[in-house]
C-alpha positions in Angstrom: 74.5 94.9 95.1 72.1 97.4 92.9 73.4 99.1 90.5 73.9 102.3 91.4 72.2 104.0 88.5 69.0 102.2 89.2 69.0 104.6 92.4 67.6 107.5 90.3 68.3 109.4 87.3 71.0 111.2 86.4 73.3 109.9 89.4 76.1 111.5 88.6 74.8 114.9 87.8 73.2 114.8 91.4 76.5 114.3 93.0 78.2 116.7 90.9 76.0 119.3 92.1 76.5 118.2 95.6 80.5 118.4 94.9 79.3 122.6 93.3 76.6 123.2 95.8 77.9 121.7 99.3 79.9 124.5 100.7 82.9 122.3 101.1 85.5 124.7 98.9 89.2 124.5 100.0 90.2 127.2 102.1 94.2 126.5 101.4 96.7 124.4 102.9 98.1 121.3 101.8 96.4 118.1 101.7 98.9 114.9 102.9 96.8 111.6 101.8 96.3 109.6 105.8 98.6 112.3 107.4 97.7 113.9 110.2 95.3 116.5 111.1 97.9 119.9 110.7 98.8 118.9 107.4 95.4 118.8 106.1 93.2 121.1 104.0 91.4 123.6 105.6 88.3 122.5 103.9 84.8 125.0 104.7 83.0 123.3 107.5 79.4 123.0 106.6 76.3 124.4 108.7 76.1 122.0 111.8 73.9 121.4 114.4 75.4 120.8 117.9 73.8 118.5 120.8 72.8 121.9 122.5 70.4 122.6 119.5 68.6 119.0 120.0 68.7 119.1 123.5 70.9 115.9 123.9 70.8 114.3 127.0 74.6 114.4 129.1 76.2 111.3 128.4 75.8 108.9 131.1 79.9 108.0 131.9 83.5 109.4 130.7 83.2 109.7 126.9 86.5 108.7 125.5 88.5 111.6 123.5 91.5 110.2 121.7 94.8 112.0 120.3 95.2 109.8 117.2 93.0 111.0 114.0 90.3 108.3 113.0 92.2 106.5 109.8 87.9 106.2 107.8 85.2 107.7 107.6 82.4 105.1 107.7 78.8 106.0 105.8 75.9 103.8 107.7 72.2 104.0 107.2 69.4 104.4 110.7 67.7 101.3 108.9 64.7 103.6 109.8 61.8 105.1 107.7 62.4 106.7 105.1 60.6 109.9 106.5 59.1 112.5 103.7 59.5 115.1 107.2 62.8 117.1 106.3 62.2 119.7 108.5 65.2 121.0 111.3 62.7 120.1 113.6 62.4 116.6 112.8 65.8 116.2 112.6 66.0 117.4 116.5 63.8 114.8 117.0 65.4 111.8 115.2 68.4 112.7 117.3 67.1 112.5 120.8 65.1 109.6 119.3 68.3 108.1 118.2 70.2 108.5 121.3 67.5 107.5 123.9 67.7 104.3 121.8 70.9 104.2 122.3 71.7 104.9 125.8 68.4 103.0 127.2 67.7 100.3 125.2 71.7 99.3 124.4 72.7 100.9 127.5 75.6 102.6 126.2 77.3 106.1 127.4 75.7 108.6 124.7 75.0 108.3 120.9 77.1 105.4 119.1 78.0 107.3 116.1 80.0 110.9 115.8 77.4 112.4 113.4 74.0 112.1 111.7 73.1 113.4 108.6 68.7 113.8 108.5 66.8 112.8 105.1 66.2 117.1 105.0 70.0 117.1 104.7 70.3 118.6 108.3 74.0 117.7 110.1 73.9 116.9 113.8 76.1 115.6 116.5 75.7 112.3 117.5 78.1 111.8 120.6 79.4 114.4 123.0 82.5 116.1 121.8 82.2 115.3 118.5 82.3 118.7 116.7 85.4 119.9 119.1 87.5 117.0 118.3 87.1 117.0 114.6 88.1 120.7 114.6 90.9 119.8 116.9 92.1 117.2 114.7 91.4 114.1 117.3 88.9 111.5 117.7 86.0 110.9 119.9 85.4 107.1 120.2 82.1 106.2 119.6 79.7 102.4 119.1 79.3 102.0 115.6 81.3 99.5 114.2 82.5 96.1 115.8 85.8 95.9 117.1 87.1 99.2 114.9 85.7 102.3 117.1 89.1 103.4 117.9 89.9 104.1 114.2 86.5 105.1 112.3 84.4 107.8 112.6 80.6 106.8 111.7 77.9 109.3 109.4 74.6 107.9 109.9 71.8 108.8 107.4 68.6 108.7 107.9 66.5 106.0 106.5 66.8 102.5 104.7 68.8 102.5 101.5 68.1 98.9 100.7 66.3 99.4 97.1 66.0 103.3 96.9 68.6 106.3 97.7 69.0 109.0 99.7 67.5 112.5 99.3 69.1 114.9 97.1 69.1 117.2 100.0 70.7 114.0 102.2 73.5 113.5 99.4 74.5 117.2 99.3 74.9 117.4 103.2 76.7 113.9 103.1 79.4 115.1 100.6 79.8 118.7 102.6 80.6 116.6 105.7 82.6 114.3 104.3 84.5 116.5 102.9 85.5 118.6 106.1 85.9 115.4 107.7 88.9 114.1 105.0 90.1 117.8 105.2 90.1 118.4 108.8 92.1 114.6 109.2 93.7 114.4 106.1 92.2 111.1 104.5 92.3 110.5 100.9 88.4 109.9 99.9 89.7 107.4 97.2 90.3 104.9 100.1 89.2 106.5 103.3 85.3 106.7 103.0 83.9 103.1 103.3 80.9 101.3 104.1 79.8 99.5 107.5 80.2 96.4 106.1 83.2 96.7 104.6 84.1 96.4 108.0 81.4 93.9 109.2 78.7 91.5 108.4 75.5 93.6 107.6 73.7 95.1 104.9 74.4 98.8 106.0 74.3 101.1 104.4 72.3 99.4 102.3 73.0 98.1 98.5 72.1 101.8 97.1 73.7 103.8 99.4 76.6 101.3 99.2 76.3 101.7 95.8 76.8 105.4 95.5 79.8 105.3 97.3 82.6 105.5 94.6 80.8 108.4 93.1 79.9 110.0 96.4 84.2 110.0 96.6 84.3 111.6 93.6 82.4 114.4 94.2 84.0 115.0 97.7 87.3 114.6 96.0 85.8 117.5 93.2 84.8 119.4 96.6 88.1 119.5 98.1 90.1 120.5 94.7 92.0 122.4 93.2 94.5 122.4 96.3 94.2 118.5 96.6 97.5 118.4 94.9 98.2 114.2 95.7 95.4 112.9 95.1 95.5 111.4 91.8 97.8 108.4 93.6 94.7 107.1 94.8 97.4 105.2 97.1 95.5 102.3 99.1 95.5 102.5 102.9 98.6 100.4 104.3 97.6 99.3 108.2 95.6 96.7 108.0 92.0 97.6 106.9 88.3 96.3 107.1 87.9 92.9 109.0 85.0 91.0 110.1 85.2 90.5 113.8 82.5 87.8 115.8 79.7 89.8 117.6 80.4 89.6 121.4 77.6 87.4 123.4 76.3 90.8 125.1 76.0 92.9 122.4 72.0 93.4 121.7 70.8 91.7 118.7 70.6 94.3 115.3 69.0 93.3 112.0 70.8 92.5 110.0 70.1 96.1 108.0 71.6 97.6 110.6 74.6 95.3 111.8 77.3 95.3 114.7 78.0 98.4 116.6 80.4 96.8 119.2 83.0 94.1 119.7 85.5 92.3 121.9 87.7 95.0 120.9 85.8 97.7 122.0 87.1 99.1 125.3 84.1 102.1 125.6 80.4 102.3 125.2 
């Protein structure tokens, strides 16, 4: 794995201005570590771009809404250029780029993941529903990760994070969302926000990005305070966790950079 402080200079004060700068202040409530949605903090949702805005396509079947919260939030990478275009516009584009991919080429229902996150730092929403279920407190089921849709919601960032990291721009936005996502379903960042391949075999997010990650909870957890009374337990999830599921025979081959999306498991595309 790199180290994350080859990444860039000054690491930490870059995500500690992301924790200042993001938007993501408490609003009030109390924060219950994995509980559900109504005992979360009302954390400020950041500036969001809906599928309207892009011009998504309708989803091609029933997309799959579900009661239950997600239990993580995963952090993934579009194994993609690393584009120097950080404009809203391009970020429309990657979008409908993303999700033509995905719906004619993989021949799934709509976007895999829940939410995408441009190198310009712009939000978007990946699949249908997304936005309306996280402010309702339940779970759209998207193709992300193999054999664990049901239970994570997926962030994908533009670009390759194999041996460089994300925009400053791209880091701010991240922490803001992850932020109203552990709010808005009560997660703990401490043991909530994980990697794609702490789930399954693949380099995403890539070894920087990866890297990044127990500082990017840092800063989220610096976002959400001072009302994040609990959350010096830093208690460790209890039902089951990350596991490394075989690739079903249909799925469509990934590199490696990229990894699973779906699995035997996996009961939606």
């Amino acid at each position: 794995m790199t180290n994350i402080h080859r990444a860039g200079p000054n690491r930490r004060t870059v995500l500690h201005g992301a924790a200042v700068a993001s938007g993501a202040a408490v609003l009030g409530g109390a924060f219950t570590m994995g509980g559900p949605a109504h005992a979360s903090a009302k954390v400020a949702e950041p500036t969001l771009h809906s599928r309207a805005d892009w011009s998504a396509r309708p989803p091609a079947g029933r997309i799959q809404v579900m009661d239950a919260p997600p239990r993580y939030i995963l952090i993934h990478h579009t194994a993609t250029e690393n584009s120097t275009d950080y404009s809203l516009g391009h970020a429309y584009t990657l979008s409908r780029a993303i999700q033509s991919y995905h719906m004619d080429t993989n021949g799934w229902l709509d976007t895999g993941q829940q939410l995408t996150i441009s190198r310009g730092g712009h939000i978007m929403e990946g699949r249908d529903r997304s936005f309306a279920a996280i402010r309702g407190g339940r779970h759209v089921m998207g193709a992300h990760v193999a054999n664990h849709n049901s239970t994570c919601i997926g962030i994908e960032n533009e670009g390759l994070y194999m041996s460089q990291g994300p925009t400053t721009a791209l880091t701010d936005a991240l922490v803001a969302t992850l932020a109203w996502l552990c709010g808005a379903y009560g997660l703990d960042p401490y043991s909530r926000i994980l990697g794609h391949r702490d789930f399954n075999a693949t380099a995403c997010p890539g070894d920087v990005l990866y890297g990044m990650l127990p500082e990017l909870r840092e800063a989220v957890a610096e976002a959400m305070a001072p009302t994040v009374v609990e959350l010096a337990a830093r208690r460790e999830p209890a039902d089951g966790g990350p596991s490394y599921p075989p690739v079903p025979d249909d799925e469509p081959d990934r590199v490696f950079h990229h990894g699973p999306a779906r699995g035997p498991d996996d009961f939606t595309r």
